[in-house]
C-alpha positions as a printed NumPy array, in Angstrom:
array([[   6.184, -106.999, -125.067],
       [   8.435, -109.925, -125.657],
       [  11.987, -110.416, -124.269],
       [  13.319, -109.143, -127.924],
       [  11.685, -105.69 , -127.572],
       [  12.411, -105.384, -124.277],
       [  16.34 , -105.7  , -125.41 ],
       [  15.884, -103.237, -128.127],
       [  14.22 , -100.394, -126.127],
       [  16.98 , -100.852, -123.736],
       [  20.071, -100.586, -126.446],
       [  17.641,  -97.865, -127.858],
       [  17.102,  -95.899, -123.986],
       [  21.444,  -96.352, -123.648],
       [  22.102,  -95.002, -126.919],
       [  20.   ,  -91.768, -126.218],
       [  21.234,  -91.782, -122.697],
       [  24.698,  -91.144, -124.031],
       [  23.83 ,  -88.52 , -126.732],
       [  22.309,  -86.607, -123.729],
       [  25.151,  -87.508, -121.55 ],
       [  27.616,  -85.69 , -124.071],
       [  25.033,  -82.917, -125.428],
       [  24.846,  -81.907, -121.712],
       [  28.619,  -82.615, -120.543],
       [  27.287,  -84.702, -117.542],
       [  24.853,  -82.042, -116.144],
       [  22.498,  -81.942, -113.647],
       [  19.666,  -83.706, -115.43 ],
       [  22.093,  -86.72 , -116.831],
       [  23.55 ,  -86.973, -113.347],
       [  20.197,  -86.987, -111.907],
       [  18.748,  -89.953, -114.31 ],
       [  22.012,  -91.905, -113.321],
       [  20.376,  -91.102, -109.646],
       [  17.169,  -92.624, -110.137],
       [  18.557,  -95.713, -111.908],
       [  19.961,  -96.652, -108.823],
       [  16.569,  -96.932, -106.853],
       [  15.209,  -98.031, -110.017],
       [  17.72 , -101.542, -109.815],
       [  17.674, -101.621, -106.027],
       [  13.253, -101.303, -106.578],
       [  13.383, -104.361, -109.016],
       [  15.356, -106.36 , -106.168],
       [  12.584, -105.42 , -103.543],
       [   9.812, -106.508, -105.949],
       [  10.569, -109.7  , -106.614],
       [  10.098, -110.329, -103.027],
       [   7.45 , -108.101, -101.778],
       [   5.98 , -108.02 , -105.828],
       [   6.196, -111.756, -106.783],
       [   6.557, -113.367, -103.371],
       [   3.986, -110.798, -101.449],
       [   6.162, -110.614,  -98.516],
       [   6.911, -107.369,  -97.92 ],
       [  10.727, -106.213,  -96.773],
       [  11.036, -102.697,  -94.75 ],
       [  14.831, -103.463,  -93.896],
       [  16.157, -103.512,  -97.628],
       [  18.513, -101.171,  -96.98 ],
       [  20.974, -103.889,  -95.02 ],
       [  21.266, -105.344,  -98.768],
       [  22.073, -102.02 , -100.026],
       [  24.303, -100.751,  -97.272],
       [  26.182, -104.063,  -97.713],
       [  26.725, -103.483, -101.25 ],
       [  28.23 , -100.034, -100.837],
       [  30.344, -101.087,  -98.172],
       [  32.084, -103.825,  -99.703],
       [  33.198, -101.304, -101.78 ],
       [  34.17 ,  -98.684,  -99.633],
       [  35.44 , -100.61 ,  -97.141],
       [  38.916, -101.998,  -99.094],
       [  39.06 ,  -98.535, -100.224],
       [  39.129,  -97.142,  -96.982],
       [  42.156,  -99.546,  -95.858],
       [  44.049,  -98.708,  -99.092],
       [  43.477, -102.184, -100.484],
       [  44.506, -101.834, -104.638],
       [  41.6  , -103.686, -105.5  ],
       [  39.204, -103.012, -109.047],
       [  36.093, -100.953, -108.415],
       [  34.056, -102.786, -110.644],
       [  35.277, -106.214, -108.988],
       [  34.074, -104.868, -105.881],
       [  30.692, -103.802, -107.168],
       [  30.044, -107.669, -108.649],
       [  31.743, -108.674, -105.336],
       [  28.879, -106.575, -103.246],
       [  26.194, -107.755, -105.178],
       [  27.182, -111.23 , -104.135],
       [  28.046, -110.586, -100.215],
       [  24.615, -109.131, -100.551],
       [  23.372, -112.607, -101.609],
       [  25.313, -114.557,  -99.551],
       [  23.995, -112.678,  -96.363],
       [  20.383, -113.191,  -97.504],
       [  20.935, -116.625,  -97.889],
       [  22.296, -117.099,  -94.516],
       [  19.242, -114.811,  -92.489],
       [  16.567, -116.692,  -95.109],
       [  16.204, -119.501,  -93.251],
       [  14.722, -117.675,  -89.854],
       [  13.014, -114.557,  -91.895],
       [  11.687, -116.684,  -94.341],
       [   9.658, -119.353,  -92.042],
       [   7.662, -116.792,  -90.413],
       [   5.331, -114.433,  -93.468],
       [   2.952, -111.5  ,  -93.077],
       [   3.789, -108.509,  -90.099],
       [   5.746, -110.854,  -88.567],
       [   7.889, -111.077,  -91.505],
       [   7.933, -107.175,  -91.954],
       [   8.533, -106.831,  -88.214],
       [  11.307, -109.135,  -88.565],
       [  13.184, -107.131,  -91.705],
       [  12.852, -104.315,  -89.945],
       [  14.401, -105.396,  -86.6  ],
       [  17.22 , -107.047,  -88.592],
       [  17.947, -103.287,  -90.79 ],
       [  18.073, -101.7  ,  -87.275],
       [  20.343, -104.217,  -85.489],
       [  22.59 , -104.14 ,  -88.582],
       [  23.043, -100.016,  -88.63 ],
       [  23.688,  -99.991,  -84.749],
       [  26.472, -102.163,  -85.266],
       [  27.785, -100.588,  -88.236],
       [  27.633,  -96.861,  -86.649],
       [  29.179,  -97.945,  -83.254],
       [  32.346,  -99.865,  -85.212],
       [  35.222,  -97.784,  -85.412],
       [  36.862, -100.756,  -87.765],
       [  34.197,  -99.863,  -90.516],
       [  34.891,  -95.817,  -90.558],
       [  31.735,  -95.449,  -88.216],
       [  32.511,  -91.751,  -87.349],
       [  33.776,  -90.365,  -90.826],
       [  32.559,  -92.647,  -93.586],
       [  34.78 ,  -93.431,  -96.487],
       [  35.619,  -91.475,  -99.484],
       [  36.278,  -92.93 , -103.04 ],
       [  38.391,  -92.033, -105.5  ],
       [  36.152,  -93.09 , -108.146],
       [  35.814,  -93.141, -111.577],
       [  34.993,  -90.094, -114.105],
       [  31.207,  -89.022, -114.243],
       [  31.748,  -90.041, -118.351],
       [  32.306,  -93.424, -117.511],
       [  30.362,  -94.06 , -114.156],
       [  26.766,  -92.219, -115.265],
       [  26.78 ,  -95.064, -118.413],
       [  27.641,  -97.643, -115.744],
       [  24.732,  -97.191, -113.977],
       [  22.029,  -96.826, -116.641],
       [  23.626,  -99.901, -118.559],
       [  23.175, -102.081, -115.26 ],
       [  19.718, -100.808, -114.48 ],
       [  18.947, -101.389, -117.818],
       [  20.157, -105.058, -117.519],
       [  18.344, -105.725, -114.396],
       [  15.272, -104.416, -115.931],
       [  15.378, -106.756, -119.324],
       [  16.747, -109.778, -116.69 ],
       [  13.891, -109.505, -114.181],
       [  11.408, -109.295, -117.027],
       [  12.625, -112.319, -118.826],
       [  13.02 , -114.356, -114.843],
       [   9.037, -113.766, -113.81 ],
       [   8.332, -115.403, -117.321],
       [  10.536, -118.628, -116.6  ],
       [   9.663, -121.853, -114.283],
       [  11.319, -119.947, -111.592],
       [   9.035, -116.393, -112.251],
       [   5.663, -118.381, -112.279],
       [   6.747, -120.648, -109.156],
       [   6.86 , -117.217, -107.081],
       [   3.464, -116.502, -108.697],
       [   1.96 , -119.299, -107.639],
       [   3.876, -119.294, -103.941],
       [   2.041, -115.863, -103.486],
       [  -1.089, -116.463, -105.231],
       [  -2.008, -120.014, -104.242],
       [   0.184, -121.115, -101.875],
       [  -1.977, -124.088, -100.895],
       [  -2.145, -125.337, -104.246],
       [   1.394, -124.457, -105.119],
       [   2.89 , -127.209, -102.032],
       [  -0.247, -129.784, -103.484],
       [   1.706, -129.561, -107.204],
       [   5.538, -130.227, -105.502],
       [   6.659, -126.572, -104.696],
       [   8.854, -125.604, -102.27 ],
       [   7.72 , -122.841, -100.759],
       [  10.587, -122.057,  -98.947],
       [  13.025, -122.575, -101.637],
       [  10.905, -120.583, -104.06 ],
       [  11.155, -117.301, -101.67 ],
       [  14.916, -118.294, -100.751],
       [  15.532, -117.576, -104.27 ],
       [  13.304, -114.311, -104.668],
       [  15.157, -113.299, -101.588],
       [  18.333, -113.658, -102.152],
       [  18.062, -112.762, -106.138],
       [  16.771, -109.82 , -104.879],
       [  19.481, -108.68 , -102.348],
       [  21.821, -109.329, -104.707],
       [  20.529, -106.929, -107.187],
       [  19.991, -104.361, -104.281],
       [  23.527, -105.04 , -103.222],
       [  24.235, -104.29 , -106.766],
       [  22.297, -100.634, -106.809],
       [  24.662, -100.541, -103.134],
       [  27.671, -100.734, -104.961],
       [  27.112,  -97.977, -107.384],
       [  25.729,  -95.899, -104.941],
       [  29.557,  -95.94 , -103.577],
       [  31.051,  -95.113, -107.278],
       [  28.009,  -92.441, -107.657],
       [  28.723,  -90.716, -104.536],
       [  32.343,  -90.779, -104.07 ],
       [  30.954,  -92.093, -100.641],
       [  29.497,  -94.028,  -97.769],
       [  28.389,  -93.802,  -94.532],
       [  25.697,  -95.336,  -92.171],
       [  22.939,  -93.499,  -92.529],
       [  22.948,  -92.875,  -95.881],
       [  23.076,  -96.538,  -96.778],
       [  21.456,  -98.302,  -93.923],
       [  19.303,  -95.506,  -93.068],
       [  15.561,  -96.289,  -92.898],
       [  15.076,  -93.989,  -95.396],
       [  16.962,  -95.84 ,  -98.104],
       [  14.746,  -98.744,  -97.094],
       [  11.874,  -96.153,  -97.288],
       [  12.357,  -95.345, -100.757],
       [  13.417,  -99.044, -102.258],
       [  10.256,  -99.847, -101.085],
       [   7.869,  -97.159, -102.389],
       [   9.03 ,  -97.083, -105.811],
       [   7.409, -100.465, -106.55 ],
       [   4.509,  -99.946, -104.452],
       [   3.618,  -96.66 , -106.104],
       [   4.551,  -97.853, -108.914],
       [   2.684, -101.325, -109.114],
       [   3.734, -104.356, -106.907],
       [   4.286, -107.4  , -108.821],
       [   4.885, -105.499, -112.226],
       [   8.327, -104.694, -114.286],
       [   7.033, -101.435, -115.951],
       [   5.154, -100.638, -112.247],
       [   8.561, -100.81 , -110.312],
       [  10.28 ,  -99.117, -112.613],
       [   7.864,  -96.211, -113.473],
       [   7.235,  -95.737, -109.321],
       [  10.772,  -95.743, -108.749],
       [  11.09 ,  -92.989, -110.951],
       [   8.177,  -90.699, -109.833],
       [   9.059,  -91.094, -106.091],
       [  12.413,  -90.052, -106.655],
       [  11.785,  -87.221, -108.647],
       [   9.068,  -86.077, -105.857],
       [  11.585,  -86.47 , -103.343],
       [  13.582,  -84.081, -104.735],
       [  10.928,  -81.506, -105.911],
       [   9.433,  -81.558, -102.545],
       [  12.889,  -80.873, -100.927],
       [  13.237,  -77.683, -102.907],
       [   9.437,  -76.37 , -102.076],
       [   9.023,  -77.847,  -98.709],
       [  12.582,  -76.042,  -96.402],
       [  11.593,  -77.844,  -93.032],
       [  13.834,  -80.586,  -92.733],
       [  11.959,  -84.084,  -93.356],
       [   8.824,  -82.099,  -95.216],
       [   9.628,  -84.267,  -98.413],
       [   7.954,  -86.86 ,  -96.844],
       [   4.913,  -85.415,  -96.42 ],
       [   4.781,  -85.041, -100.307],
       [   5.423,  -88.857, -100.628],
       [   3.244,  -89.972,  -98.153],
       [   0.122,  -87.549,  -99.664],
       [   1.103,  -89.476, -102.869],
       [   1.378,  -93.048, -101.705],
       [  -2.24 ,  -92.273,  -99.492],
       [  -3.565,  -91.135, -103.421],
       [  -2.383,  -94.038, -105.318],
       [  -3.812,  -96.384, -102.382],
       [  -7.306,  -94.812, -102.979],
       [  -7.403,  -94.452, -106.5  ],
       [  -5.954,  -97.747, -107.553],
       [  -4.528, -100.234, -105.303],
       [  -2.745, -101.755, -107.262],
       [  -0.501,  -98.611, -108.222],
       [  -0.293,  -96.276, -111.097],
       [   0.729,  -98.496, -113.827],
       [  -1.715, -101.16 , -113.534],
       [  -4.191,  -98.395, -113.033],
       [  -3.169,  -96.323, -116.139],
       [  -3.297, -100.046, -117.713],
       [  -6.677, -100.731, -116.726],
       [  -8.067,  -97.02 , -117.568],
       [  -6.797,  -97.181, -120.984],
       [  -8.015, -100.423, -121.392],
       [ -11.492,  -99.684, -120.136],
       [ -11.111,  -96.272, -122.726],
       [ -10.297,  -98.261, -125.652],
       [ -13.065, -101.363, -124.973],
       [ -15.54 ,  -98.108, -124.801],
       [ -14.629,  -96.788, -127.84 ],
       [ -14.534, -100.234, -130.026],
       [ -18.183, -100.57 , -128.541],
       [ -19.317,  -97.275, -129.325],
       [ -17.972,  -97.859, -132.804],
       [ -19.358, -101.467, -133.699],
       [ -23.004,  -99.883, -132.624]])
């Protein structure tokens, strides 16, 4: 699908979005689509590192938590400053801090680099919870905008991140991460910098998680430490691609859906507190068995396989 038809299913997804919006008068279902977009932008941040790079992040959530908090935070010391502004501005601090922490992270690759995400998303939450200066104790509550005008919000950015990340793995800059986590060897023989290649993926990526952070605060109406520097945020960010295919648009965007939508199914049916996961993780262990690579690229490769069958069985 080229860039063009990737712009027009999007206009075409937003337009039906807000016929459903209205038809429903922000119900349940609309508010819980705007839900899943969230995870769906902050999932398309995680994969181009862990997707395109192959280094994979457990300590996303720092990126997200940052996001939400630069929005909460001026709101929670009565600073008269533009939500939106502050969502751009989160997606940005986001950036910035991945820039600065690249340069350790970054040099090391594998567990150790997994290890080292992880340490960094629990040093970051102790700090934050034990802070009284960032509303440790009682989080921070928004005044945000109407559910008419933030649902839209949310699905038009996720759309956008969607259609951009699709058209940046097809530049010079898409195909150098390729090659960085494909042939990594061969990729410093032609000139690449390896470390500048998965500096950008990096921070590119935090910043749209940061972004996904920032409407989680208009969403909710919201923040606090655990729910955005939890390791289950992380948890979740992470699964959707992975599920969903690693190193795919449609795969990160498809798994982000399903695991969110499981999450929440398995919360109804399963009453003992943490059970959902059990769901997820029965899923994830299925996926890994059936096709590695995750259900997209698996459906992909089925109906591929399905279709060559049939054009042989008809040219005999």
């Amino acid at each position: 699908m080229n860039l063009k038809k990737w712009v027009v299913s999007g206009v075409i997804a937003f337009i039906l979005y807000m016929l459903f919006l209205r038809l429903t008068d922000a119900g349940f279902i609309a508010n819980f689509i705007a839900y899943i977009s969230l995870f769906v932008i902050a999932g398309q941040g995680w994969n181009l590192l862990g997707g395109y790079i192959g280094e994979i992040s457990f300590g996303h959530a720092v990126f997200f938590g940052i996001g939400a908090y630069t929005v909460g935070l001026p709101v929670g010391y009565k600073l008269d400053i533009n939500l939106l502004l502050l969502v751009l501005l989160g997606a940005l601090m986001a950036g910035i801090f991945a820039l600065i922490i690249s340069y350790p992270l970054l040099r090391v690759q594998g567990f150790p680099f997994l290890v080292g995400t992880y340490g960094l998303g629990v040093v970051i939450r102790s700090i934050v919870v034990v802070t009284p200066a960032l509303f440790a104790t009682r989080g921070i509550f928004i005044s945000t905008y109407s559910k008419n005008f933030t649902y839209p919000l949310i699905i038009g950015f996720a759309i956008a991140v969607v259609i951009f990340v699709q058209w940046l793995v097809n530049q010079d800059l898409g195909l150098r991460f390729k090659a960085v986590r494909d042939v990594p060897t061969a990729a410093r023989m032609i000139g690449i910098n390896i470390y500048k290649t998965k500096a950008s993926a990096f921070v590119i990526g935090a910043m749209l998680t940061g972004l996904a952070g920032g409407l989680f605060a208009l969403y909710g109406g919201f923040v606090n430490p655990s729910a955005c520097f939890g390791d289950n945020t992380s948890i979740f960010i992470l699964l959707g691609p992975y599920i969903g295919g690693i190193g795919s648009v449609l795969g990160a965007l498809f798994g982000s859906t399903i695991v969110i939508i499981l999450q929440e199914v398995a919360r109804s049916v399963i009453t003992v507190n943490g059970g959902h996961y059990l769901m997820v993780g029965a899923l994830l262990v299925v996926v890994m068995m059936l096709s590695k690579e995750g259900i997209y690229p698996g459906i992909v490769k089925l109906v591929k396989k399905i279709k060559n069958a049939y054009q042989k069985r008809q040219g005999e």
